[in-house]
C-alpha positions in Angstrom: 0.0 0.0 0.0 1.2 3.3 -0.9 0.0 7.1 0.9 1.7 10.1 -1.0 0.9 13.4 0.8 1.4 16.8 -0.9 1.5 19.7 1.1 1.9 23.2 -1.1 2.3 26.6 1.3 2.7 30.3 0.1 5.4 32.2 1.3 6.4 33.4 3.8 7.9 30.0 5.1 11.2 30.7 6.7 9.2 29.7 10.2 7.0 27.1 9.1 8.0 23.6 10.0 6.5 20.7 7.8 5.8 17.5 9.4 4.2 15.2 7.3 3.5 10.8 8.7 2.9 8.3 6.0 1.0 5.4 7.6 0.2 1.5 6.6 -1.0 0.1 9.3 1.3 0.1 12.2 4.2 1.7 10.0 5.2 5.3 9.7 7.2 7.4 8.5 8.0 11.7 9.4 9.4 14.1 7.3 10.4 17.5 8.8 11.7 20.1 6.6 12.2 24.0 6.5 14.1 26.1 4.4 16.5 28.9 5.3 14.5 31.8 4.1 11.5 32.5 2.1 13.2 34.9 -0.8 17.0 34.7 -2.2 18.6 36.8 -5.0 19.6 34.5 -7.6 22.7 33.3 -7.6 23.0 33.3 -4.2 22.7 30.4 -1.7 19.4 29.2 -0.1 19.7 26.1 2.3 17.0 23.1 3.6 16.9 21.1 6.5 15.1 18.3 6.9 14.7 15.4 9.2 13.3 12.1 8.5 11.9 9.9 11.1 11.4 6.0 11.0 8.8 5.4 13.7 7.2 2.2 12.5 8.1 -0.9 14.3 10.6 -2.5 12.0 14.1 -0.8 10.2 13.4 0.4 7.4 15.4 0.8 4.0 14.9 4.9 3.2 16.0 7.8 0.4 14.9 11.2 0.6 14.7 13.0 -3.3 14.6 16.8 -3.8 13.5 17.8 -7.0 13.6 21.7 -8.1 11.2 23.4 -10.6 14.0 25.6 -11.7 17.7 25.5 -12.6 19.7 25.2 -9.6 23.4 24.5 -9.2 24.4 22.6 -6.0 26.9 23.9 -3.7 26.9 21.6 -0.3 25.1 19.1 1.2 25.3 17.1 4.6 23.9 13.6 6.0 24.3 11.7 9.5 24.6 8.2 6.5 24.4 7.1 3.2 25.1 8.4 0.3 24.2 10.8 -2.2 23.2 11.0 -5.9 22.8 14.1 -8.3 21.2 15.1 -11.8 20.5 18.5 -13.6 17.9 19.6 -11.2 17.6 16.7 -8.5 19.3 15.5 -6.0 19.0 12.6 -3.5 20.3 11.5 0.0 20.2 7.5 0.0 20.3 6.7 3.8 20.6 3.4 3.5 18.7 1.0 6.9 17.3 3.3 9.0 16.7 1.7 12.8 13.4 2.2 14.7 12.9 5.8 16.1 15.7 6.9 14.4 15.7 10.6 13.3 18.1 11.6 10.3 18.8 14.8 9.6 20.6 16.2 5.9 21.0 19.7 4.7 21.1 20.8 1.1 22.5 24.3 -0.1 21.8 25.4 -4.0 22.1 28.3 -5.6 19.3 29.3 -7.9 19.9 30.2 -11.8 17.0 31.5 -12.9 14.0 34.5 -11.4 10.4 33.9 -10.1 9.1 31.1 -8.0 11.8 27.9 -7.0 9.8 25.0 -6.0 11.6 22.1 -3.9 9.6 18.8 -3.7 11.5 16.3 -0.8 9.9 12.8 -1.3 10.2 10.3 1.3 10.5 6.9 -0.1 10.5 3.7 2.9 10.3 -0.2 1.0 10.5 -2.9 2.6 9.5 -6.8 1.7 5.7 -6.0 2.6 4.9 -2.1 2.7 6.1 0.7 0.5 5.7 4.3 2.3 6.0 7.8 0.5 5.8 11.3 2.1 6.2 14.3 0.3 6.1 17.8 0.3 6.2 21.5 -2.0 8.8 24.0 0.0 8.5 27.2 -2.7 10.6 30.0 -2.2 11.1 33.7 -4.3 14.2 34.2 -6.4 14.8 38.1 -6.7 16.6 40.2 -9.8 18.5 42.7 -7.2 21.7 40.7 -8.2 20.9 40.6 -11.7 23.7 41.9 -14.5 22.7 42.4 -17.9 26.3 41.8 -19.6 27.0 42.3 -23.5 29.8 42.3 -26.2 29.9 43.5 -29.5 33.1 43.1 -32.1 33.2 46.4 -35.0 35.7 47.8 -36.8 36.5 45.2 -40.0 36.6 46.4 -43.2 34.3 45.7 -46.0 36.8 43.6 -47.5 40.7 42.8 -46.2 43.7 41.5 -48.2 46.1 39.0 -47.4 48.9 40.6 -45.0 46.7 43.4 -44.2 47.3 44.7 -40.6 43.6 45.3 -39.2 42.3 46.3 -36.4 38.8 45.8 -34.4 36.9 47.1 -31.8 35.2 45.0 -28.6 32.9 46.9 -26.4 31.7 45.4 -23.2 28.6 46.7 -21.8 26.8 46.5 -18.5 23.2 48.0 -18.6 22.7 46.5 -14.8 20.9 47.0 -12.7 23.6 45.7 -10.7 27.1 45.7 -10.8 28.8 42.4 -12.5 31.5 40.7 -10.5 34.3 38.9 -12.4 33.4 39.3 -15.3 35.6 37.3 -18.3 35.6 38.0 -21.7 36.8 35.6 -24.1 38.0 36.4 -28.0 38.2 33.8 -30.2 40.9 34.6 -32.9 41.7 31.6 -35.1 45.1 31.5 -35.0 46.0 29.5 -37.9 44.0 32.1 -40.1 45.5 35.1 -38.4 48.7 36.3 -36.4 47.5 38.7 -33.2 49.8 41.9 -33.5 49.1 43.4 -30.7 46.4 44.2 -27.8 45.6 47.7 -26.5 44.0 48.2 -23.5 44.9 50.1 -20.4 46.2 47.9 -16.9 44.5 44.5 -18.3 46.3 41.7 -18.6 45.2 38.7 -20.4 45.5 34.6 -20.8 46.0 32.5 -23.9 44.1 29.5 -24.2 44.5 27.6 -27.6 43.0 29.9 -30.0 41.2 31.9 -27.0 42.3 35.3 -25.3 40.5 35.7 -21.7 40.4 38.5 -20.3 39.3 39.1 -16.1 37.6 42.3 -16.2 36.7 42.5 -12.9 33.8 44.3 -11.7 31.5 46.6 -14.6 29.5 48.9 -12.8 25.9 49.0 -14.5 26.0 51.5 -17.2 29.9 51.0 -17.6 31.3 50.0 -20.6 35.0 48.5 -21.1 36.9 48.9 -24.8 39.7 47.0 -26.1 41.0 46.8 -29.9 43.0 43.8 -31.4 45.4 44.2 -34.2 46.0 41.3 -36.2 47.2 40.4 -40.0 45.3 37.7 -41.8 47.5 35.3 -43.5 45.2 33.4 -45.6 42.5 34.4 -48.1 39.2 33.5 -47.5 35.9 33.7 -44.8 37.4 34.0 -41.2 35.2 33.7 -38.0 35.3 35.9 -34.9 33.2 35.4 -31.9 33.3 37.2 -28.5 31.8 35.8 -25.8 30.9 37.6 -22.0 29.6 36.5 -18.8 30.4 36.2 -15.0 29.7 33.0 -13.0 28.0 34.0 -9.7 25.5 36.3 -11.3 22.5 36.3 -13.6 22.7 37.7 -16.1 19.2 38.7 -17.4 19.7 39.0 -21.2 22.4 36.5 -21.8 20.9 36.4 -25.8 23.7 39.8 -26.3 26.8 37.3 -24.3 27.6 36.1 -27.3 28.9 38.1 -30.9 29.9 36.5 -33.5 30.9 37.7 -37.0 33.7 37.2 -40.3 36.2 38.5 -42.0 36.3 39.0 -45.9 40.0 38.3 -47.4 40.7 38.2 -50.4 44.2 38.3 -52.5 45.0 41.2 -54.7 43.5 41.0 -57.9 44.8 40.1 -61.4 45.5 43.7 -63.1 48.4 43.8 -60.4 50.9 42.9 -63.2 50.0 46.0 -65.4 50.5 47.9 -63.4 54.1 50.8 -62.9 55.5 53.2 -60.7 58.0 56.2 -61.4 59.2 59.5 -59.9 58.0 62.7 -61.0 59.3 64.9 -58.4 62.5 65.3 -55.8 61.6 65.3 -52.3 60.5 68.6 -50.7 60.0 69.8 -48.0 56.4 71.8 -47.5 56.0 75.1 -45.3 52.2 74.8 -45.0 51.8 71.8 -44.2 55.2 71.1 -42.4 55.4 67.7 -44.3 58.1 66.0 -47.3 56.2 65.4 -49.9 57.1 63.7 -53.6 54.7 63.4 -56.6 55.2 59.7 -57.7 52.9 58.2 -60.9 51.0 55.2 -61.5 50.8 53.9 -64.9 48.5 51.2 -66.3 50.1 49.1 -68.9 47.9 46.3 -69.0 45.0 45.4 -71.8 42.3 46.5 -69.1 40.7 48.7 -67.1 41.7 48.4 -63.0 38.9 48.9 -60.6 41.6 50.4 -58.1 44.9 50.6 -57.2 47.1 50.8 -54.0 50.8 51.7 -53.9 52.6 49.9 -50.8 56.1 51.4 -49.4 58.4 49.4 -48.6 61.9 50.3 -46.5 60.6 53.6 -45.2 63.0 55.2 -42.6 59.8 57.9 -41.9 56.4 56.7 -41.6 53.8 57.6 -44.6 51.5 60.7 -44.1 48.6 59.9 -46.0 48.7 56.4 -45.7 45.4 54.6 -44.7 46.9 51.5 -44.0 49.8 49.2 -43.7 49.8 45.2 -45.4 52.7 43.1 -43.7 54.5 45.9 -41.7 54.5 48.6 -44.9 52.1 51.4 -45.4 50.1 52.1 -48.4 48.1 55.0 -50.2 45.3 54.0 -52.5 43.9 55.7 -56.2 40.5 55.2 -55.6 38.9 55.0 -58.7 39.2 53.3 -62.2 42.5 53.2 -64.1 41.9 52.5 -68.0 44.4 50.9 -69.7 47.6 53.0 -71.4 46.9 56.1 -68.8 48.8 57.1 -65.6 48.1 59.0 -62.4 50.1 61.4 -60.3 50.2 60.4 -56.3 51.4 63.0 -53.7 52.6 60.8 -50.9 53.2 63.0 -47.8 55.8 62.4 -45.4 56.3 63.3 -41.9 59.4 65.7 -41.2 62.8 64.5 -40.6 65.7 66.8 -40.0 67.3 66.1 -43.6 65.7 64.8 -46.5 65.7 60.9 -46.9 66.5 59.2 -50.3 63.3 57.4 -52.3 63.8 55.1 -54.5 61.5 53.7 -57.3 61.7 50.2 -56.0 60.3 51.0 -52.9 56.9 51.2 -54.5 54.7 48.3 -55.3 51.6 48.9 -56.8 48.3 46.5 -57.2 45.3 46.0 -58.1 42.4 45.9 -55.6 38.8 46.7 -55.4 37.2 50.2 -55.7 36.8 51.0 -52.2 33.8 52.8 -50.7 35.0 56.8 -50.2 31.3 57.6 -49.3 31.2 59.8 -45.6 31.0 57.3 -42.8 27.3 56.9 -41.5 28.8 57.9 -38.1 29.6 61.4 -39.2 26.0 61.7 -41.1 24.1 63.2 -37.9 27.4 65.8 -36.9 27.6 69.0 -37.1 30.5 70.1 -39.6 33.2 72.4 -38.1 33.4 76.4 -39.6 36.7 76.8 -42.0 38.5 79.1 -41.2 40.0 79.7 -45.2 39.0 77.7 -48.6 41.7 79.5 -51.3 42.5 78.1 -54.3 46.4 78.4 -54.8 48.2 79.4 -58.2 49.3 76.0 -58.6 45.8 74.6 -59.3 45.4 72.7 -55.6 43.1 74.0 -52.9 44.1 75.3 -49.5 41.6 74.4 -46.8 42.2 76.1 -42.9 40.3 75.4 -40.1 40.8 75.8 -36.1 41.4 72.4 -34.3 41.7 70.6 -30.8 44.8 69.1 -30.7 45.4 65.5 -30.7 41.8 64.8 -32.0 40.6 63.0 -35.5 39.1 64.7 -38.2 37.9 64.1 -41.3 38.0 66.5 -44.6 35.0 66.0 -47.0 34.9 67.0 -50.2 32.2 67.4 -53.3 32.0 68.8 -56.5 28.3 69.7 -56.5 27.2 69.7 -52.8 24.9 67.1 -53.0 27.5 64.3 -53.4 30.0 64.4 -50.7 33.1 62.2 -50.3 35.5 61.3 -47.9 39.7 62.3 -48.1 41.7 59.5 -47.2 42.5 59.3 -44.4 41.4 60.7 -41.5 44.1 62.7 -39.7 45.3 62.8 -35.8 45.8 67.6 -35.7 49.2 68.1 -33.3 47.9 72.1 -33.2 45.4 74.8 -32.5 44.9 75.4 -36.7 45.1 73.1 -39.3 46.7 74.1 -42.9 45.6 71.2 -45.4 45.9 71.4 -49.4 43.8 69.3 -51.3 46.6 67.7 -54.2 44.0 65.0 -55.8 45.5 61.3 -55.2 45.5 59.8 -53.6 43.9 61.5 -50.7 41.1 62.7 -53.2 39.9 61.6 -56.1 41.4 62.8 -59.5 38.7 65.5 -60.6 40.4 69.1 -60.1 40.3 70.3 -57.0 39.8 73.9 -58.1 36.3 75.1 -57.4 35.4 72.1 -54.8 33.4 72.0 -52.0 34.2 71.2 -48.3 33.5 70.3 -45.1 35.2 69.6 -41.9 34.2 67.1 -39.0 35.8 66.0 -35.7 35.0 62.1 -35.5 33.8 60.2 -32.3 36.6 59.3 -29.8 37.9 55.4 -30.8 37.9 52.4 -28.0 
């Protein structure tokens, strides 16, 4: 014969004892069990006690089974005997032949995983060759949210397209939008290393570990509303589609979004394309040195010898003892400029490349240039600029040489970013954006490559300071 008795109370319950007897016939059984508070933030501990008495007239063979509603990790337990068992959400105290009259008592400490109402229902079980006695009960607590974190990542920064030996760099943003502070929190990168080579890391006082193909990082505590940035150099070795992910989270928190933990997206690279072979440098200037602009500077010019017209065309630097102005970007340790637009076959191109200023002139030779073919890149303005306000010039002069002079007042060691358009309606980007070192800024407008090859005379522009980087 077999009694089951199911006892459900609302909170509170941190006072209320449960005693429940299973009878058949002269045989009994008690189960006594309380837990250690009526509400608990999640995550954190919440303990039972209960005691299980054998008062029938024979020993009896007994287990006592607690099995949550909800997700719970388990942290301790204790038991006069026996042994115990566990599974996801269950666990169970096997206390093996229980003499008459004897009381057992266990304790069991979880930590809850998930908000709202955390049922715990202890069942009794007592078998023996002729009876088979059950007691049972509901023990439901409240699991609170004023411990809860909600904790996100987000990866940005990669270009539309990458080649191979490019050197580029990416942006993570960790975010805490609370309403709690998170404790410990780790952030782990996944960079595929056999794809890649990590160049460098740079973020302030933060030390990190290297796991296989995974840099984790100990964050520490996030404040809610705090955000954490970090950027990651790296140079692709290999063509083709390379995955990122980031992952966040802390492990004694709740996190109450965890669907934003998680980021993961992929690299386009690609090699350069086939109109590389048609294409020539040469010198048309000597190195000079600019008042201005307090740069070098040296007119060099592309030439398309091939049967076809080139979507686009960098020129890479190699053995530079000063570091390229107007470069926008640097493929296995060497800057390059790029001519942004189509170059038909049998024509040619003139490129100022800007240096920075060295205390005597440096010798350039024509070897040091390698030019090739790549896609026509995207000079539209960045959306992030789209919404700003653009800055007053100070000075927009056409010079007797045919370039443009553009002046405008600056903050010093900010980024800006010149636009430029023909009509006013269409506006373009000069490449690249450029870190000011002064209170006014002096730039000339020489066509390519930091604009594209239309006169400058009679343009149009426009100057913005860009959003502080990670």
């Amino acid at each position: 014969m077999k009694f089951v008795f199911n006892f459900f109370r609302t909170l509170p319950l941190a006072l209320v004892l449960f005693l429940i007897t299973a009878r058949s016939g002269a045989q009994t059984v008690g189960l006594f069990a309380q837990p250690s508070g009526n509400t608990v933030d999640v995550s954190n501990s919440i303990t039972y006690t209960i005691f299980v008495t054998n008062n029938s007239p024979a020993q009896e063979t007994i287990w006592v089974t607690n099995t949550f509603s909800g997700p719970v990790e388990f942290t301790d337990f204790f038991s006069d005997s026996g042994t115990v068992t566990n599974t996801t959400n269950s666990f169970t105290f096997f206390l093996g032949t229980v003499d008459v009259g004897t009381i057992n008592e266990m304790t069991l400490t979880v930590e809850p995983l998930a908000l709202g109402n955390l049922t715990n229902m202890i069942v009794v079980n007592s078998e023996t060759e002729i009876t088979n006695i059950t007691a049972s009960t509901n023990i439901t607590v409240s699991v609170l949210s004023t411990n809860v974190a909600d904790l996100g990542v987000t990866l940005s920064g990669f270009p539309v397209i990458a080649y191979t030996n490019d050197w580029v760099s990416y942006d993570l943003s960790v975010t805490n939008a609370g309403p709690a502070a998170a404790v410990d929190v780790i952030l782990t990168n996944i960079i595929p290393t056999n794809e890649v080579e990590l160049l460098s890391v740079s973020v302030t006082n933060q030390s990190y570990q290297t796991v296989n193909s995974n840099l984790i990082f100990n964050l520490g505590t996030l404040p809610a509303g705090a955000v954490t940035n970090l950027q990651f150099t790296i140079e692709p070795t290999n063509a083709g589609v390379i995955p990122f992910t980031a992952e966040v989270g802390t492990t004694n928190q709740m996190d109450s979004d965890p669907t934003n933990n998680l980021f993961t997206t992929n690299l386009m690279v690609t090699n350069f394309l086939a109109g590389t072979s048609g294409l020539t440098m040469s010198m048309n200037s000597s190195m000079t040195f600019n008042r201005q602009t307090g740069r070098e500077q040296q007119v060099v010019t592309l030439s398309n010898g091939g049967a076809s017209t080139i979507d686009s065309a960098r020129v890479i630097v190699t053995g530079l003892s000063d570091w390229l102005f107007n470069a926008v970007g640097t493929n296995n340790g060497s800057p390059y400029v790029v001519y942004g637009e189509p170059l038909p076959s049998g024509s040619n191109v003139d490129l100022t490349l800007q240096f920075y200023p060295d205390r005597t002139s440096f010798k350039f030779a024509t070897t040091q240039l390698h030019p090739v073919e790549i896609e026509q890149p995207d000079l539209s303005m960045p959306p992030v600029l789209a919404t700003t306000s653009a800055i007053n010039l100070l000075l927009a002069s056409n010079l007797l040489s045919g370039y443009t002079l553009v002046e405008f007042q600056s903050i010093s060691n900010q980024t800006y970013t010149i636009a430029y358009s023909d009509d006013m309606t269409n506006w373009l980007a000069a490449q690249p954006p450029f870190r000011t070192t002064a209170n006014y800024v002096l730039w000339i407008d020489y066509g390519p490559p930091e604009t594209v090859s239309n006169s400058p005379s009679g343009r149009y522009y426009r100057v913005y300071m860009n959003p502080p980087t990670p």
